[in-house]
C-alpha positions as CSV (number, residue, x, y, z in Angstrom):
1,X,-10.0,23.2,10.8
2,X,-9.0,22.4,14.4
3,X,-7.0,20.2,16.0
4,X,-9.8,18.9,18.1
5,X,-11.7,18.1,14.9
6,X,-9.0,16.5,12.9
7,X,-8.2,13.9,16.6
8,X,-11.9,13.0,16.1
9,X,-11.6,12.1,12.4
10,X,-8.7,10.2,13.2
11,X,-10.1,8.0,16.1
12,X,-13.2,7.9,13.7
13,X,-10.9,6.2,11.3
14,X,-9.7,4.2,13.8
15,X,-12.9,2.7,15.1
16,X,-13.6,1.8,11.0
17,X,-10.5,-0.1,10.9
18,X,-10.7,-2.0,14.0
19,X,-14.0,-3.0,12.4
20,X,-12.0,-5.4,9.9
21,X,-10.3,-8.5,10.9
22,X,-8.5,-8.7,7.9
23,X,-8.0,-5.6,4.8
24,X,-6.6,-5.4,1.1
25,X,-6.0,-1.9,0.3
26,X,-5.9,-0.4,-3.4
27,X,-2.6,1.2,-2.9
28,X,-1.3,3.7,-5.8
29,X,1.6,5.5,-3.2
30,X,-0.2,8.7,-3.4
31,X,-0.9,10.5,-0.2
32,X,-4.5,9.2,0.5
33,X,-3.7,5.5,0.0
34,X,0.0,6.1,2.4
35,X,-2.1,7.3,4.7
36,X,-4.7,4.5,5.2
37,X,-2.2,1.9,4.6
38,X,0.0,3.4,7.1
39,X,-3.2,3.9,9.7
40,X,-4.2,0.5,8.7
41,X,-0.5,-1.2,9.5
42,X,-0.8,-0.5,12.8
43,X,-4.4,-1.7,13.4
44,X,-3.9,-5.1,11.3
45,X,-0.1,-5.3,11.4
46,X,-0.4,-9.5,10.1
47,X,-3.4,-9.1,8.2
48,X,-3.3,-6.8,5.4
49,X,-1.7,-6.6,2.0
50,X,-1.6,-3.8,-0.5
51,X,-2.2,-4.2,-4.2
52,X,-1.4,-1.8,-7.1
53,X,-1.9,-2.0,-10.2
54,X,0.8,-2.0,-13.2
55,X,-0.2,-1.4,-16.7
56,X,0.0,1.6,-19.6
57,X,-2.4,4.1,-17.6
58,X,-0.4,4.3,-14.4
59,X,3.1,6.1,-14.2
60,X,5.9,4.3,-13.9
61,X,7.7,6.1,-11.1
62,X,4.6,5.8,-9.6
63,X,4.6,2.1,-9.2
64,X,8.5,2.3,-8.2
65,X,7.2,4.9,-5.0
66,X,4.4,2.8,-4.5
67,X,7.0,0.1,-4.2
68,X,9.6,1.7,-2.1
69,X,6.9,2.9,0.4
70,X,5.1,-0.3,1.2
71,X,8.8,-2.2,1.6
72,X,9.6,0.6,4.0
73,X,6.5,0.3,5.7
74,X,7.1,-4.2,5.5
75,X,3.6,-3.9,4.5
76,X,2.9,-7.4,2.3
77,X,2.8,-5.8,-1.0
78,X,1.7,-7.2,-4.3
79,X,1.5,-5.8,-8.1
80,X,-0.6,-7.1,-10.3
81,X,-1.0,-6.7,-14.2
82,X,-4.3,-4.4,-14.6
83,X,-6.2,-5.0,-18.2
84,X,-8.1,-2.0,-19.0
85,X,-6.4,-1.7,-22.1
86,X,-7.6,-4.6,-23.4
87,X,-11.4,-3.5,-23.0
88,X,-13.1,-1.8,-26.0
89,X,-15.2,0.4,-23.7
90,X,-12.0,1.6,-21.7
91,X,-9.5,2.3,-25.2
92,X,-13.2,4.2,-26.5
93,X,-12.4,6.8,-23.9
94,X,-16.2,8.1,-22.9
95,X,-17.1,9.7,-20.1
96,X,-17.7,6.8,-18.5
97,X,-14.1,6.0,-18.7
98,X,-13.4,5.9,-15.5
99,X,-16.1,3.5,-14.0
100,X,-15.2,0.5,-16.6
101,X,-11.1,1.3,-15.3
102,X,-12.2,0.6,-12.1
103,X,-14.9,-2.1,-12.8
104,X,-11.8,-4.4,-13.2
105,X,-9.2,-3.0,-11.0
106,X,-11.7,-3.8,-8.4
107,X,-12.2,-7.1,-10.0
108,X,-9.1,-8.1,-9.7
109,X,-8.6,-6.7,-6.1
110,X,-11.1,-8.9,-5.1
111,X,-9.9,-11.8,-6.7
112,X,-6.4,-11.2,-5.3
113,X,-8.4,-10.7,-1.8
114,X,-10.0,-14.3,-1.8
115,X,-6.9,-15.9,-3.0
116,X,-5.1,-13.9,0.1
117,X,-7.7,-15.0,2.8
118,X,-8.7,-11.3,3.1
119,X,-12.2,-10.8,3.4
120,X,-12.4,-7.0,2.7
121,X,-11.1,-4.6,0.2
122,X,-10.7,-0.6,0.2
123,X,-9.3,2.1,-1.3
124,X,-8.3,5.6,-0.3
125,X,-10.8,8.1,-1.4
126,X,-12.2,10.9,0.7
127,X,-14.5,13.4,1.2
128,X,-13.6,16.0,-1.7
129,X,-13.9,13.4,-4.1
130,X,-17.2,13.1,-4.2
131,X,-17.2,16.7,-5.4
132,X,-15.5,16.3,-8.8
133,X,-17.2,14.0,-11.4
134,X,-15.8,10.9,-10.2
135,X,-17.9,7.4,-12.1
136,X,-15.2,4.9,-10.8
137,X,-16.4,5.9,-6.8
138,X,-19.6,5.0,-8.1
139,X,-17.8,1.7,-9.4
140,X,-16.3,0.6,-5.8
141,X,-19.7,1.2,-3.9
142,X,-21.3,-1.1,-6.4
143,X,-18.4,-3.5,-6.0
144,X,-18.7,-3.8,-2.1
145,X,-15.0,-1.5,-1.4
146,X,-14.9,0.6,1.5
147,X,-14.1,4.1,1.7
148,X,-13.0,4.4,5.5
149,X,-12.0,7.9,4.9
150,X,-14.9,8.9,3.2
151,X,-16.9,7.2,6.3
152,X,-14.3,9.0,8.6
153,X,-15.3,12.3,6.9
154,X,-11.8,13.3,6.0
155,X,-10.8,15.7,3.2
156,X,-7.9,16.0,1.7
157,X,-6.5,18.9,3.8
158,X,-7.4,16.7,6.7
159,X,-5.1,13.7,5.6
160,X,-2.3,15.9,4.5
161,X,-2.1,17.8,8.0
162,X,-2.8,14.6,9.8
163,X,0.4,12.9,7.3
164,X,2.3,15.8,8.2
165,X,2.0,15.4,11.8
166,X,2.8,11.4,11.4
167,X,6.0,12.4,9.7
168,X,4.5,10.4,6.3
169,X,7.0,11.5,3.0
170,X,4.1,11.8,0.9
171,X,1.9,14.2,3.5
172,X,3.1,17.4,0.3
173,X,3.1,14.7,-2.7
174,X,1.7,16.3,-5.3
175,X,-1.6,15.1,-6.5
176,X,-1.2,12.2,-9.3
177,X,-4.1,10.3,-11.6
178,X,-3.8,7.8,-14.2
179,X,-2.3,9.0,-17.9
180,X,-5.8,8.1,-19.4
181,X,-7.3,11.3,-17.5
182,X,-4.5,13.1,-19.9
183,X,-6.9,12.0,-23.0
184,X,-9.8,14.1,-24.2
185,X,-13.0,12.6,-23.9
186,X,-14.0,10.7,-27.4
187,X,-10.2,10.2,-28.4
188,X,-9.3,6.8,-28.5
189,X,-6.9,5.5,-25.6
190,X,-3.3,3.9,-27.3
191,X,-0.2,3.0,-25.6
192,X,1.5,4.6,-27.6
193,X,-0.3,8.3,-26.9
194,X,0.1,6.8,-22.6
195,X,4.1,6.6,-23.3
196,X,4.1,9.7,-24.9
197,X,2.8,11.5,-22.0
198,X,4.7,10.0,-19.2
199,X,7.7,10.6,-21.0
200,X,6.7,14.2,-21.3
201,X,6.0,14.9,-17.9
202,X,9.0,13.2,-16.9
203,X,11.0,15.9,-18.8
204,X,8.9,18.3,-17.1
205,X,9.2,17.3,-13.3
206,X,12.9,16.4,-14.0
207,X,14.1,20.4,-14.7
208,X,12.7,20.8,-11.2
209,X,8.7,21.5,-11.5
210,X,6.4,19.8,-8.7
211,X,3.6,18.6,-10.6
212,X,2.5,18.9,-14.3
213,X,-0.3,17.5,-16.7
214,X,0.7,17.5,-20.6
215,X,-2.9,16.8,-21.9
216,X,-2.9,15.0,-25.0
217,X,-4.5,16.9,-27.7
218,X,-4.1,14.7,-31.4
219,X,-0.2,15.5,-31.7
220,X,-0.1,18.7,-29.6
221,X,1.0,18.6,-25.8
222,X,-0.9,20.9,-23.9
223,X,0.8,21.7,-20.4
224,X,-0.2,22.5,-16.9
225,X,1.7,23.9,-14.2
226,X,1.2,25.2,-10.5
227,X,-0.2,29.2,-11.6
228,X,2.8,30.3,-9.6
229,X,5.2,28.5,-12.2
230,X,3.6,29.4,-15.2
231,X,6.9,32.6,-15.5
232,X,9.3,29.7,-15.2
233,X,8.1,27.3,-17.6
234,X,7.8,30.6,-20.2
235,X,11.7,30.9,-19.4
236,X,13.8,30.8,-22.8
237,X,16.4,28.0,-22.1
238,X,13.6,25.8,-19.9
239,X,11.2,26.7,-23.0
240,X,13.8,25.7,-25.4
241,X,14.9,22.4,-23.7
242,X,11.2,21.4,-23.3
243,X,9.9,21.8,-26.6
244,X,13.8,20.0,-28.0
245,X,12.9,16.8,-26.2
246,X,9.0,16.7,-26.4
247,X,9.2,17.1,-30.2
248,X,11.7,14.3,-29.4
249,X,8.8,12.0,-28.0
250,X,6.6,12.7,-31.1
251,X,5.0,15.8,-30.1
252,X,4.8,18.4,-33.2
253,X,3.5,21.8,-31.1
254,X,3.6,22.4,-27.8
255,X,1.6,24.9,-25.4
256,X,1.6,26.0,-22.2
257,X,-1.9,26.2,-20.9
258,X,-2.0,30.3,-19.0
259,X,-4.7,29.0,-16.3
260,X,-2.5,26.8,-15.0
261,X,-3.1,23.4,-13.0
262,X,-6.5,22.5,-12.6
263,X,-7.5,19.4,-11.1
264,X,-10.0,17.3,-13.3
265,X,-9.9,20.5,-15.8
266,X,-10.7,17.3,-18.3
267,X,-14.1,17.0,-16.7
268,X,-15.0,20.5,-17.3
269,X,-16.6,19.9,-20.3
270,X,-18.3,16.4,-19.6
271,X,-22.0,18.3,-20.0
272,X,-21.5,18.1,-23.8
273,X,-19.8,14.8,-24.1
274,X,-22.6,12.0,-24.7
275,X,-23.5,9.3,-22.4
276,X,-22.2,6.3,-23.8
């Protein structure tokens, strides 16, 4: 993709954000949600506050990035207590998961919003999203939230290049999505099971790996890593240490899944999961 091409996504962009007098973004410190708050900043310097959620399903270093980034930016940043986890039709974990999470995120965005004085809300998908099975998107359009960069027609690619060129830390961040999305479809949602898996992958990215998913499978920890560090991870003494402190956590067997990373690999199967 050009330069030229990405310049007029970017002014696009721009235009959609002069549009608003005053903006709350959805802000989870990934590298879609930098980006607008950081094209955002400069458009409405005094009138726009970021909000992210804090509960079970999201990270914990996360939240602390998320955190760092918005004080470095002296973006007005707030955090607020989600409560997915104490919705039936959330912890029931169906395929519709996803759309009741966001349901009352974006509740409570918009209630934050009003109390702020800000009239709109938004949040940082783009154009590839709409290509995975994605019920929350479906969620904020109901809900009235913008998607400036979907309206901009950026991809991903387009917002890390155009990250990179701004100098942004997060323009190589490696993708991240809530610890529910660790859970196979049908098995209940539990704290405990959230804990368990953010501990795991915290074992994981701390001997040095990018990015990781241990997906949750009853008691067995089913890991994913970039294809090109799959002969790592299979290393003896990394092997060893790995399965030593996730049997640690409460794990009893632990794989390493051969295809590798795949990005909403959860989903795959969502043909065969029923409806409701």
């Amino acid at each position: 993709m050009g330069t030229v091409s990405l310049k007029t996504k970017k002014d696009r962009l721009i235009s959609i954000l002069k549009g608003f007098d005053s903006l709350l973004i959805a802000f989870s410190g990934g590298v879609d949600s930098t980006f607008l708050l950081v094209m955002a900043h400069e458009i409405l310097p005094e009138n726009l506050v970021a909000v992210t959620a804090a509960s079970a399903v999201h990270p914990e270093s996360e939240n602390r990035s998320a955190k760092a980034l918005a004080n470095n930016l002296g973006v007005r940043h707030l955090v607020f207590q989600s409560k997915e986890m104490m919705q039936p039709d959330f912890v029931a974990n169906t395929r519709d998961r996803c759309y009741v999470c966001k349901k009352y995120l974006f509740e409570d965005s918009l209630k934050i919003a009003s109390e702020e004085g800000i009239k709109h809300v938004a949040h940082g998908a783009n154009l590839d999203d709409l290509k995975d099975y994605r019920p929350g998107f479906i969620a904020a359009k109901e809900m009235g939230i913008y998607a400036p960069m979907v309206e901009a027609g950026l991809t991903k690619d387009d917002i890390r290049m155009l990250s990179k060129t701004m100098n942004l830390e997060t323009w190589n961040k490696a993708p991240m999505a809530c610890l529910a999305t660790r859970v196979p479809y049908g098995t209940p949602i539990t704290t405990k099971a959230l804990k368990m898996v953010d501990q795991a992958e915290q074992v994981i990215l701390n001997l040095g790996f990018d990015s990781c998913r241990v997906r949750l499978h009853d008691s067995v920890a089913r890991i994913e890593v970039a294809p090109g560090d799959i002969d790592r991870i299979l290393d003896r003494k990394i092997r060893s240490t790995i399965t030593r402190q996730l049997k640690g956590i409460g794990f009893s067997h632990i794989s390493v899944d051969l295809t590798g990373y795949v990005p909403g690999s959860m989903n795959a199967v969502k043909n065969t999961e029923p409806k409701g």
